[in-house]
N, C-alpha and C positions, 0 to 999 in steps of 0.2 A: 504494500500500500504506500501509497505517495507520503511522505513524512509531513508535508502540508496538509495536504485530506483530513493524516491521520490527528494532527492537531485540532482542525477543524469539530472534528468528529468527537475530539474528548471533554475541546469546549462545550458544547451542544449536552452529552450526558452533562455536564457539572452543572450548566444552566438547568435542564430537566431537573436534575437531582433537586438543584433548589429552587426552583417552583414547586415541587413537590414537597418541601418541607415547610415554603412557605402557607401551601394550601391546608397542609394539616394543623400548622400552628393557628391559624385563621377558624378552623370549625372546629379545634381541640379546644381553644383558650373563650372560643363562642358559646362553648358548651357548656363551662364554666361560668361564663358570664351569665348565659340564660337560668342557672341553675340558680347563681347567689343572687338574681333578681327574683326567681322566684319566690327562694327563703326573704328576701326584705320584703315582697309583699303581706305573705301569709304570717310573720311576727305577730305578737302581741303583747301588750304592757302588763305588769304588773309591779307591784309596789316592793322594795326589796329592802331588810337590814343590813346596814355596811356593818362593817367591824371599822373599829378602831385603831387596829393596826395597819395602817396607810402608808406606803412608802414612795416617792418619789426619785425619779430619775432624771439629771439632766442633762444635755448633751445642748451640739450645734447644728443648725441646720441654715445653710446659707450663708454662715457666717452671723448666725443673730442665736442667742442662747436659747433652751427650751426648756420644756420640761414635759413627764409623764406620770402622772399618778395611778398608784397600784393599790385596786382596790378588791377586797375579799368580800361576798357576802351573800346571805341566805336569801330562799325566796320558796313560797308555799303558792304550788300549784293544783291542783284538786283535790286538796288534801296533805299534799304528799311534799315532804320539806326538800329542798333542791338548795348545794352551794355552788356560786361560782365565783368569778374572778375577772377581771378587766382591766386594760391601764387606758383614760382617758386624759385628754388633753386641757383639759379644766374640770377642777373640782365645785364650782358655782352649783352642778347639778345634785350635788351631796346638801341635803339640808337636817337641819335637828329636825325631833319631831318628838313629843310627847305621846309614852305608847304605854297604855296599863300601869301608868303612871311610872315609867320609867324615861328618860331622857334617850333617844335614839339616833345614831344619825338613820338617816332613809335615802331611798334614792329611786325612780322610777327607769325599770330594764326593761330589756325584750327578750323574748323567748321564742324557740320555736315549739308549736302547738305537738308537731307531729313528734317533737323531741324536745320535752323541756327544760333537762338539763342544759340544751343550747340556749346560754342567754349572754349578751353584751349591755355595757351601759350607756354606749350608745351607738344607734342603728347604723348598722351597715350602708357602706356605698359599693356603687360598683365602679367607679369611676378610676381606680387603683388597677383594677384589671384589665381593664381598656385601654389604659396605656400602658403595662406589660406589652398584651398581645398587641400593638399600634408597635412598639418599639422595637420587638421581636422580628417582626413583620419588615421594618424599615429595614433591619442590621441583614435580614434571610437575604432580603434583596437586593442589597448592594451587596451582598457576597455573590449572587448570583450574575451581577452586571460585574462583577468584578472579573468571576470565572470567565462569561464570555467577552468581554470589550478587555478586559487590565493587562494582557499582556500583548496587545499589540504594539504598545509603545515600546515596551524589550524587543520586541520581534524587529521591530523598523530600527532599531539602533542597533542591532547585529547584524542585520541585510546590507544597514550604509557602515558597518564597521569592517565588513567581510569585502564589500565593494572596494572599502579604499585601500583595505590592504590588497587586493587583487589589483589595484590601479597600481599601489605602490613597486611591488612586485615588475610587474610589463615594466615601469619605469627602470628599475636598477636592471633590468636584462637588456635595456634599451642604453644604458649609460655605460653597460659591461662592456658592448659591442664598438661604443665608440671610444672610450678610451683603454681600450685592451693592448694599443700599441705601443704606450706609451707608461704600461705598468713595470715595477720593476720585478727585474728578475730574481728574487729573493723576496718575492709577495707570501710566499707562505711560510715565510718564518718573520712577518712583519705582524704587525695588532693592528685592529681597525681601530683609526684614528691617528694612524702614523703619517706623518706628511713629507711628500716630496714633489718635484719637478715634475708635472708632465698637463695631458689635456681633462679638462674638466668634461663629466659627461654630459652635463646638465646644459652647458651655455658654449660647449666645443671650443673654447682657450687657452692656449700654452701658458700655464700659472701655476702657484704653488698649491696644491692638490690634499685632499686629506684624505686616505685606504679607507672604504668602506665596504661593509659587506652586508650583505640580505642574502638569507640562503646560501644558493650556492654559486653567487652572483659578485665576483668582487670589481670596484669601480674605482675613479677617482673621482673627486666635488672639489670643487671650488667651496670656501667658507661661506660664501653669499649667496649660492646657492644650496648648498648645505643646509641653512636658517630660513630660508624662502618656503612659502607657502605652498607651493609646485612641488618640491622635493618630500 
């Protein structure tokens, strides 16, 4: 197979590949999302006791300080006593409350009916997993533009790398020919860069010359063509 083809042809799977993984991140993390909307619809409140062992957490976010509060606390659903747990981002929703004449903090949760050990203190978003799956999506797909388009510009830089050494090449075979008459006789026990009398192959001048070699090609140059853009 043609060695270009065969590139062609690997781009193409890599791009497949990730469309294909773009697509399942798309109705995987969909699926998900449709699921945690469902549960924020069907929630329902109930009145719940914190505890009073509260702990807080701060960190940075953006560069502006924060914090989390970590809260423990009971809650009775049909009967049947349920503890959870939660860190929200302001504690305003924690109030006292007088209960059977005991001083309480309280606080109003949600639960899920079909499971009501699932509860938060406060209600779910889905807007977190949206942009997961949105960003996932982005990163699949420029890996995918990357497989197929990213290495073109390698490719075009090693065609004109490979071009001008084949240019360079025909050149010193072309400067071998013209000043081979005037190399000296003791060339192969000389170092490229040794300088002596003779003609330049570059500009055809009897001048002072510098031994050079490319392969299997040896020449003389003149300094000024030596440095020149052409050579």
């Amino acid at each position: 197979m043609n060695p270009k083809t065969e590139t062609k042809l690997l781009r193409l799977r890599d791009f497949a590949f990730g469309m294909g993984l773009i697509a399942l991140t798309w109705y995987g993390i969909g699926y998900l999302i449709d699921a945690n909307a469902a549960l924020v619809e069907r929630l329902e409140t109930t009145s719940v006791v914190v505890s009073e062992d509260a702990s807080r957490s701060d960190f940075e976010l953006k560069g502006a300080k924060a914090s989390l509060y970590n809260f423990s606390y009971t809650y009775t659903v049909e009967g049947e006593e349920y503890e959870g747990s939660d860190s929200i981002s302001s504690p305003l929703s924690i109030r006292e409350r007088t209960l059977d004449g005991k001083e309480l903090l309280t606080a109003t949760a949600y639960y899920d009916p079909q499971d009501p050990a699932d509860s938060y203190l406060e209600k779910p978003d889905t807007w977190f997993v949206e942009k997961i799956r949105t960003g996932i999506v982005v990163l699949l797909s420029l890996g995918s533009l990357a497989a197929l388009f990213g290495n073109r510009e390698s490719e075009e830089a090693e065609r004109v790398k490979a071009k001008s050494a084949k240019q360079r090449e025909q050149r010193a075979t072309k400067y071998a020919r013209i000043s081979s008459s005037t190399l000296p006789e003791n060339v192969n026990s000389m170092k490229d860069g040794n300088r002596y009398q003779g003609i330049c192959g570059a500009c055809e001048t009897q001048t002072e010359v510098r031994l050079t070699k490319l392969k299997d090609s040896w020449f003389g140059i003149c300094t000024k063509c030596y440095f020149s853009k052409d050579w």
